[in-house]
N, C-alpha and C positions, 0 to 999 in steps of 0.2 A: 105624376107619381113614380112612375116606371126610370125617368130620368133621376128623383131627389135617392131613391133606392140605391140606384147604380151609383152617384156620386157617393152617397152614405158608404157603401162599401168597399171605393176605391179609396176614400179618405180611410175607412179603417184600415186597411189590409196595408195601404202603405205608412200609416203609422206603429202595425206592427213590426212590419218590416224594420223601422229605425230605429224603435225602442229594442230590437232582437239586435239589429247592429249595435248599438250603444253596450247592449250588455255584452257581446263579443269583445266590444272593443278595451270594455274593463277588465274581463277578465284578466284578455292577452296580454293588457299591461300588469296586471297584479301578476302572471306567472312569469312574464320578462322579468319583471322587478325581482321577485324572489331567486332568480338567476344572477343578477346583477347581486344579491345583498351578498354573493357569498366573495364579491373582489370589496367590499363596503366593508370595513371592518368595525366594530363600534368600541368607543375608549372611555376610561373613566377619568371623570373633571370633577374638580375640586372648589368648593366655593364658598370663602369666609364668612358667615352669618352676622359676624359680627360688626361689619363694614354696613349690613341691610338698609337701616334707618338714618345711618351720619348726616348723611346730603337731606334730607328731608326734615331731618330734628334741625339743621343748621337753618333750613328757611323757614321754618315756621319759628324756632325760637326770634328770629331777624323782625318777623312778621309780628312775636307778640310787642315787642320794644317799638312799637309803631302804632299800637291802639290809640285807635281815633277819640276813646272815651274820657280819655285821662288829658290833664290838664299838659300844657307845652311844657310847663316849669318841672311834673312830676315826670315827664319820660325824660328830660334831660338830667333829672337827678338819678334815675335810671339807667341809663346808660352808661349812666358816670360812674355808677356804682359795678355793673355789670362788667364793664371795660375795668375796673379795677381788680375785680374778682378773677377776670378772667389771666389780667398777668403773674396774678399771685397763683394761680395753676398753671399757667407755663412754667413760674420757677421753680413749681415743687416737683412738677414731670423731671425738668433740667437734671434737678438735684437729683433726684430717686434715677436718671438716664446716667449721668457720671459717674453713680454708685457702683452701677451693674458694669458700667465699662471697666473701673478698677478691677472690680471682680473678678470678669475675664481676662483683663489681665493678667492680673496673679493667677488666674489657673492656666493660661498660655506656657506663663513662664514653666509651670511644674511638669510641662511636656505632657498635657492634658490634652485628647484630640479633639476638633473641632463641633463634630459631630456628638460628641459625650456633651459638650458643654452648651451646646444650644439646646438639645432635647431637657436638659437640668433647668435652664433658663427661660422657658416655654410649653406649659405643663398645655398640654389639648383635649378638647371633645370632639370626637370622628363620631358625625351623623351618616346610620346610613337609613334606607327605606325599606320597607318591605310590605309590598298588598300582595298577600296570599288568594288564589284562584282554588279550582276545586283540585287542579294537578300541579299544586305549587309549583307553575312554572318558570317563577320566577327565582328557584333554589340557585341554576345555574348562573346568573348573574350575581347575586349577594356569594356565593363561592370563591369567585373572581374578586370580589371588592372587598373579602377577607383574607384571602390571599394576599392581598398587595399590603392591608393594613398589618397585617401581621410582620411585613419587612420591615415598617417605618415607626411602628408607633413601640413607646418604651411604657415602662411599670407605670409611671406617674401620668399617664392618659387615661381617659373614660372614654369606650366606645358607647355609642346610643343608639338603640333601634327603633325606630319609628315604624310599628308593627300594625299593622290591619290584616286580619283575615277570620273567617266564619271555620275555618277546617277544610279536610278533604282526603284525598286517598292516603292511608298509611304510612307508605315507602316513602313517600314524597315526604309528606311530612316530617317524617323520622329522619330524612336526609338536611332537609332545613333545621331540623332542630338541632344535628349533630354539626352542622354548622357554625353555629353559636356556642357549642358548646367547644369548639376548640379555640377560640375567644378566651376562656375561663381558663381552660388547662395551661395557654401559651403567659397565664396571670396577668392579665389584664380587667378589669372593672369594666362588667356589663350593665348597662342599663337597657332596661325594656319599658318604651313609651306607646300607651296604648289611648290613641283619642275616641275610636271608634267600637273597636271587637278583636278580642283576641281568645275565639271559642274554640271549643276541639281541640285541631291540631294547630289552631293558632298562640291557643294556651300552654299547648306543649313546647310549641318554641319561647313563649315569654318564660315559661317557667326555669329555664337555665338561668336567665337572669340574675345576677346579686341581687337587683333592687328592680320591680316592678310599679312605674308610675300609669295611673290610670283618669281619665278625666272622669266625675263623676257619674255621666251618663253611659258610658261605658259598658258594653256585655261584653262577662269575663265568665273562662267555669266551662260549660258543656264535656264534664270529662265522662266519656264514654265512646262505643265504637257502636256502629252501626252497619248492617248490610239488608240488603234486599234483591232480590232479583226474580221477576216474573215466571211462570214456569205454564208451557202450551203443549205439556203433555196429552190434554184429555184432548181440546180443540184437536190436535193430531188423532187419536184416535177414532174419533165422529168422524171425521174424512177421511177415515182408513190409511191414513200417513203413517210410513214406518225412519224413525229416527236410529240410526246404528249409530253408537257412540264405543271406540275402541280406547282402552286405556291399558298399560302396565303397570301396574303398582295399587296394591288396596286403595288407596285414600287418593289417586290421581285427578278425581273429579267425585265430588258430595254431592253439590246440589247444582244441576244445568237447566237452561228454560228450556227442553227440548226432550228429556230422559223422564221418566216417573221418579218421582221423588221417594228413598224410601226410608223408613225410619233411622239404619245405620249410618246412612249419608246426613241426615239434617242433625244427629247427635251430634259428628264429627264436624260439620261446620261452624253447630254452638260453640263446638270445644275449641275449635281456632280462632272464634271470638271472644271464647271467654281470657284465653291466653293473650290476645292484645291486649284485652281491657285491664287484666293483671298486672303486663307491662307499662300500660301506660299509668296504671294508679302508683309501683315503684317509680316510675321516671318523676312523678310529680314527689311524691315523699323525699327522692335521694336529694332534691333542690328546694323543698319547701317544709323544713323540718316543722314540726309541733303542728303543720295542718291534720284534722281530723279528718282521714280519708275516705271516714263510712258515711260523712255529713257530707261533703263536695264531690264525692265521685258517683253522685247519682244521676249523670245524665244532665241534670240543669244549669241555666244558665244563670248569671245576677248582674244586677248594676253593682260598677265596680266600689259602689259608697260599702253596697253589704258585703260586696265580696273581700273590701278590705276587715270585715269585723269576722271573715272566716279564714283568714289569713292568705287570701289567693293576691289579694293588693298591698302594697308597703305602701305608699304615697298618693292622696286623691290631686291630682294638677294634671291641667293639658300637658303636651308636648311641649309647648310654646312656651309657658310657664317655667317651667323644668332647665332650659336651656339660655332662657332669658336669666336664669337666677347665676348659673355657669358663669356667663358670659361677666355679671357681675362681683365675682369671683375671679376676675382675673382670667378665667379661661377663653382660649383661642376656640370657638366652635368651628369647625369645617365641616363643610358637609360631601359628601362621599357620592357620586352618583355617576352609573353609566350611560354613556349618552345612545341615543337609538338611531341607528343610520336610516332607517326608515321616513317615509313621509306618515303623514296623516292618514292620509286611504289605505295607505299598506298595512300600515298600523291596524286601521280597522279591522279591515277583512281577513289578515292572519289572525288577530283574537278573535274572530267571530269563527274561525275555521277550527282556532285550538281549542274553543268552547264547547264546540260538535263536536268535536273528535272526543276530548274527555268525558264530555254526556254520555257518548254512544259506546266508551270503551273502547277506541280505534286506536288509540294512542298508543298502547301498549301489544306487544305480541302478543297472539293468540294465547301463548303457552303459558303467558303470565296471566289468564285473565282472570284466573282461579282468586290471584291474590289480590288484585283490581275490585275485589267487589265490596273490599270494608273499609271504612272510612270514618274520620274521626269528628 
């Protein structure tokens, strides 16, 4: 017995041991890594949607002209027919290709630059993405990717957002929306495609939009602010804890989990929520005329079927739908994305780390944290 005891504990103790090295040994690489990502730089790539399916439609259309069900004599009438169809769209491509090169010619000649005359001749849809967090930190990236689009693309382009987010802190938010919102100003055609939620301050960003497409399941709407924050005043007190809190300024700190709460603090917090919620019911009116702002700005949410009958939705269709129609339309869709030099595990572990940090409030300085605490 004396012996199965001692092995038992020599088996555990050196299985702690490895499992405690193993997580050493991850860490050390996840903070090597985040040393290394800053010689890593990460770029945006580009990739035509509309190329997606060609190789795949080609073999399966190969594949239907091959059914075993149909008679030898009707797939070679078939084929015969298909191959004929198909030359008489190579000459009409031809025809409508020599068209466009005349074209360009003649406007070469008229000392037309080159660059005018292809964006004229190639009208595009720039996709980009965006999944909102609770500290929309993915603002700095779409920043980046509308910066560059704002060099390249001209009047006759539609940019498209492919937006998912529940809301989250304010600034943030208000920073991602003022994002898009200089999209609109530089006159360019926004679309906002929403397959999943675009609540809160996700709605706040879709709402800049020209046109807002929604799939029908969809939760759209949640316009209101919210704040909350714990307060262990009295717990301090019963333990005879004293909390000193020093400020300059009347209104420097309202309500802290650590001071007594007292009536003129908790007005003054109301009134810097009710002053968001102000803000954000104009930000939604100056983009969404004739919505009824006392029926929708009540904190709820809707499927985007009703929310199109309260004017928060233009269009019930996926994404997919939406860009599949473009694309038949003549338009080039590209999609717009930055690529992450990161691996998989780094990936992980720094969102698990910016996840805590935004829960816990870590993210921001102290001195901001007053305005950290309301969220949309």
């Amino acid at each position: 017995m004396g012996e199965f005891v001692e092995n038992y504990f020599t088996f555990y103790y050196v299985s702690l041991a490895l499992f405690g090295l193993f997580g050493l040994i991850l860490v050390g690489k996840f903070l090597f890594a985040r040393r290394v990502l800053h010689h890593r730089e990460s770029h945006i790539e580009f990739k035509r949607l509309n190329n997606r399916f060609e190789k795949d439609l080609h073999k399966l259309e190969k594949l239907l002209h091959q059914d075993r069900s149909l008679p030898k004599a009707a797939l070679k009438l078939l084929k015969k027919a298909h191959k004929q169809e198909s030359k008489t769209e190579s000459k009409e491509k031809k025809s409508e290709s020599e068209n466009v090169v005349q074209k360009i010619k003649q406007q070469l000649s008229e000392n037309r630059k080159s660059k005018e005359i292809l964006h004229q001749h190639s009208a595009k849809v720039y996709v980009l993405n965006f999944v909102g967090d609770l500290m929309a930190n993915k603002v700095e990236t779409l920043r980046e990717e509308i910066s560059l689009l704002l060099q390249v693309a001209t009047p006759a382009d539609e940019i498209v957002i492919r937006l998912t987010s529940p809301g989250g802190a304010v600034a943030q938010y208000g920073l991602a929306s003022s994002q898009l919102a200089r999209i609109k100003q530089a006159g360019f055609q926004l679309t906002a495609c929403v397959d999943l939620v675009a609540a809160s301050g996700g709605y706040m960003m879709a709402a800049v939009a020209d046109k807002i497409v929604a799939s029908p399941f969809a939760y759209v709407g949640s316009i209101g602010v919210v704040a909350g924050i714990p307060n262990f005043h009295r717990v301090l007190q019963k333990h005879e804890v004293d909390y000193y809190l020093f400020t300059a300024g009347k209104y420097k700190r309202t309500v802290t989990p650590f001071s007594e709460v007292t009536d003129e603090g908790k007005e003054k917090f109301q009134q810097n929520l009710q002053e968001i919620y102000d803000a954000f019911q104009n930000h939604v009116l100056s983009h969404r005329e004739g919505v009824n702002i006392e029926e929708v700005a009540t904190g709820e949410y809707w499927l985007a079927s009703q929310a199109k009958e309260k004017g928060l939705v233009d269009e019930i269709m996926t994404s997919d739908d939406y860009l599949v129609q473009r694309m038949k339309e003549d338009m080039d869709v590209i999609e717009v994305k930055t690529s992450d030099p990161r691996n998989r595990l780094e990936r992980m572990l720094s969102d698990g780390v910016e996840a805590l940090r935004g829960l816990a409030g870590l993210r921001v300085h102290p001195v901001e944290s007053e305005t950290q605490r309301y969220f949309l």
